[in-house]
C-alpha positions, 0 to 999 in steps of 0.5 A: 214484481209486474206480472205482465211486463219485467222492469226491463221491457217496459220500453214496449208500454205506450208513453203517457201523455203529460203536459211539459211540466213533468207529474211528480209521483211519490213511492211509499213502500218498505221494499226497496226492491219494489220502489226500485222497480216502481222508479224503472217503470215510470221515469222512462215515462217522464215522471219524477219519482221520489221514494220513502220506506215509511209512512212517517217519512211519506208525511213529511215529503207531502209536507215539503213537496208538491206531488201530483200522485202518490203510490203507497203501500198498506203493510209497512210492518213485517209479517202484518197484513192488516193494512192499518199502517196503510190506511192511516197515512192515507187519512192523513194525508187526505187531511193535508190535501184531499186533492192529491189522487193516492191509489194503494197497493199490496200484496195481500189484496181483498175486497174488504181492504180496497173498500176500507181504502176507497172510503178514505179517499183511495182513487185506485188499488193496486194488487202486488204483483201489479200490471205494468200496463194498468199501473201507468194507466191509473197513473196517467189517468189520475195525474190528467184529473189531477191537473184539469181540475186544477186548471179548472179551478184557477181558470174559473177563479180568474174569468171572475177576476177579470169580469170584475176587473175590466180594464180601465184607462189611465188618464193623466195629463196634468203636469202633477201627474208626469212623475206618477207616469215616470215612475209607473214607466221604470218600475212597471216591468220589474218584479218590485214591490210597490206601494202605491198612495193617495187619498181615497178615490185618487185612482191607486187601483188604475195604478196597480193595474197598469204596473201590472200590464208593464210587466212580464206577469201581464199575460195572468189577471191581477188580483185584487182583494180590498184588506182593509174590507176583510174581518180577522176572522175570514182573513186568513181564509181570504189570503191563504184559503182553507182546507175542507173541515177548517172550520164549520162552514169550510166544506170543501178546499178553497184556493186563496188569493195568494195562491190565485196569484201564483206567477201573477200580481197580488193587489192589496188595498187598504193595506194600512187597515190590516190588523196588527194581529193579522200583519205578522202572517203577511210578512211571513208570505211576503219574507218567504212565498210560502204560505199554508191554507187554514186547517193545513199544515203544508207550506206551499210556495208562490211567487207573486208580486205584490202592489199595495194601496194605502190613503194612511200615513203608514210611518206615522202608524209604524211610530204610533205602534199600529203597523209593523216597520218590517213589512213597511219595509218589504211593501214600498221597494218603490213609493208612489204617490197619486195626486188629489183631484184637486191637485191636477185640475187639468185632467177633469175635463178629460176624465168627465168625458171618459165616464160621460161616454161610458155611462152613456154607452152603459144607459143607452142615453143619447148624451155627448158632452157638458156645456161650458156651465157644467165644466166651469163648476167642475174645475171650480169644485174641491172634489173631497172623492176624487176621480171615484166621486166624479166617476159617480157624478157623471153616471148620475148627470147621464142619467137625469140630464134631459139634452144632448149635453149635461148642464150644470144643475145636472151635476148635483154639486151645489148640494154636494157641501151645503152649509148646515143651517139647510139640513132640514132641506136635504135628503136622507142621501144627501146629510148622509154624504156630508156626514161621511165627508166630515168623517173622513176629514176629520180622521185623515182618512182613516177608515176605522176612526171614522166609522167608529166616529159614525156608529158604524162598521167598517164593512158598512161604511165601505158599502156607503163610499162605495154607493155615494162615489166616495 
């Protein structure tokens, strides 16, 4: 029992500090009477306690449960003093979550035992009887780590989201377009799932984004992981992070991007490029928000919403045996498609002169518009890329063009689909464009047929898209 204060005059111990949510503190120790005098002393604090009389019993509540301290005893068998029980619970539960403070107790305290327990991860000893005044200090001190670290960590993550991100504007006047926007308006504020598709480079991210500022979820960045980009062999990694020791180069906890998005939005991208293999742990997720970290045995819950991307024909891949029809059916709650480029002419001029402003303001070149040359071969061209390739030409056009406005040798769009028998008068760049257009044209799309079709990867085939604006 306390030495310092009784259960009952705890009243006169200084109230922590703690954050609306209240800390959860799980109790392990065989005597009930200790766990009884352990919940007196700390939920008049405002914590939630749970207690267990085993070690067997504490691992499974860390498994089921998130806590943000756990007190646990050393002996558990009568008449042992080792503290080998005690120990061991402690490297195992450091093993499911390394980031959980545990801080140790016993009544039969020693130096060589509180060292034996700080090595394997202990944050603080506790010697029966305790000082009610130090319990609750350790407690409050290793709960505010706890959740500063935490926040720490979420906080970081989303400054890099969001500088990666930015926030572009959705331009889309075309009359092609009015559905799109009708849609977006009536499914954005709910928690509907939503697959978005098109060709590549229609703007299904811009989509996504502004689903996800209509939505009560706006006040956290959305995050955004391009699927089809990622190998099966960092998926999971990827998707439901890791912990410390998962594999060789895992050397510490990592938070994935599905926790990242916990309360927020998820944005999958090239979700029809998932690997069969890979699709059923996703469903898993999507069916019932848990999920467990690489190397972890612990579910842990999220609630996100998920918005997919896709420029494949995802029941045609369900009917071919490529992609599972169950988690078809969890993504597309709501389908939205966004037209080609060439589909809604209306809105070149328009996104020309968004991103001939950007780029100029990016440069610091002095350009203010196109001549009327200029836009005429603009709204004449087929744009195979989409809104992302005449994002790309006008960057290219602010940077070459030597006057106020952009004429329309600037632009670079005769060489864009010449005929084959000029090869031999292009650059390396340019050949390798059509190349890829060809690719894409002839496979529908289809990012893995096509750079098997070239020789190459995917990875490098995205890294190539992504340098010509394709």
């Amino acid at each position: 029992m306390p030495t310092s204060a009784k259960p009952g005059d705890i009243g006169v111990v200084k109230a922590a500090k703690l954050s609306d949510t209240p800390p959860r503190v799980l109790a392990a120790d065989d005597q009930q009477h200790i766990l009884e005098a352990i919940e007196l002393l700390l939920r008049p604090q405002g914590y939630l306690v749970d207690t267990v009389r085993s070690p067997a019993l504490a691992r499974q509540a860390v498994l089921t449960e998130t806590y943000d301290a756990l007190l646990i005893d050393l002996n558990y068998t009568r008449d042992t003093t080792s503290g080998s029980e005690g120990l061991d619970l402690l490297s195992e539960i450091n093993a499911l979550d390394s980031g959980i403070p545990v801080v140790v107790m016993t009544a039969w305290g020693n130096v060589e035992l509180a060292v034996e327990a700080m090595r394997r991860g202990a944050r603080d000893f506790i010697q029966k009887p305790w000082d009610n005044e130090r319990l609750l200090a350790i407690l409050r001190t290793q709960v505010e780590l706890r959740r500063a670290l935490q926040q720490t960590e979420r906080l970081e993550a989303e400054i890099l989201l969001l500088r990666a991100q930015g926030s572009p504007e959705f331009i889309a006047k075309a009359p092609s377009m009015q559905p799109v926007l009708e849609m977006v308006t009536r499914v954005g504020p709910s928690d509907a799932n939503v697959l978005v598709s098109g060709e590549h480079g229609t703007g299904k991210e811009v989509v996504a984004q502004t689903l996800h500022a209509l939505s009560s979820r706006a006040q956290r960045p959305m995050v955004a992981v391009n699927t089809g980009g990622l190998s099966e062999g960092v998926f999971e990694s990827e998707l439901f992070g890791h912990v410390k020791g998962a594999f060789t180069d895992a050397r510490a906890d990592r938070i994935g991007r599905f926790e990242l998005a916990d309360h927020s939005t998820i944005f999958l991208d090239e979700i029809g490029n998932v690997p069969f293999r890979q699709q059923a742990k996703l469903l898993r997720v999507l069916e019932s928000g848990e999920l467990e970290r690489v190397g972890s045995s612990r579910a842990r819950h999220v609630d996100v919403r998920v918005i997919s991307a896709t420029n494949t024909d995802l029941r045609a891949a369900c009917a071919n045996g490529q992609f599972r029809e169950d988690l078809l059916f969890r993504l597309n709650t709501v389908e939205i498609h966004v037209p080609a480029l060439r589909e809604r002419r209306e809105d070149i001029p328009l996104l020309a002169g968004h991103f001939l402003a950007r780029s100029a303001t990016r440069y610091r070149r002095p350009v203010h518009g196109l001549d009327a040359p200029a836009l005429q071969a603009m709204l004449r061209y087929a744009w195979p890329g989409n809104v992302r390739e005449l994002e790309h030409v006008m960057e290219r056009a602010v940077l070459m063009c030597r006057t106020p406005e952009i004429k329309a040798a600037d632009l670079g769009l005769n060489a864009a689909a010449p005929n084959e028998q000029h090869l031999e008068e292009l650059s390396l760049e340019a050949v390798e464009v059509i190349l890829i257009r060809k690719a894409l044209q002839r496979f529908q799309g289809n990012i893995s047929q096509a750079a098997e079709a070239l020789g190459l990867s995917r990875g490098a085939l995205y890294r190539r898209m992504e340098k010509y604006g394709l």
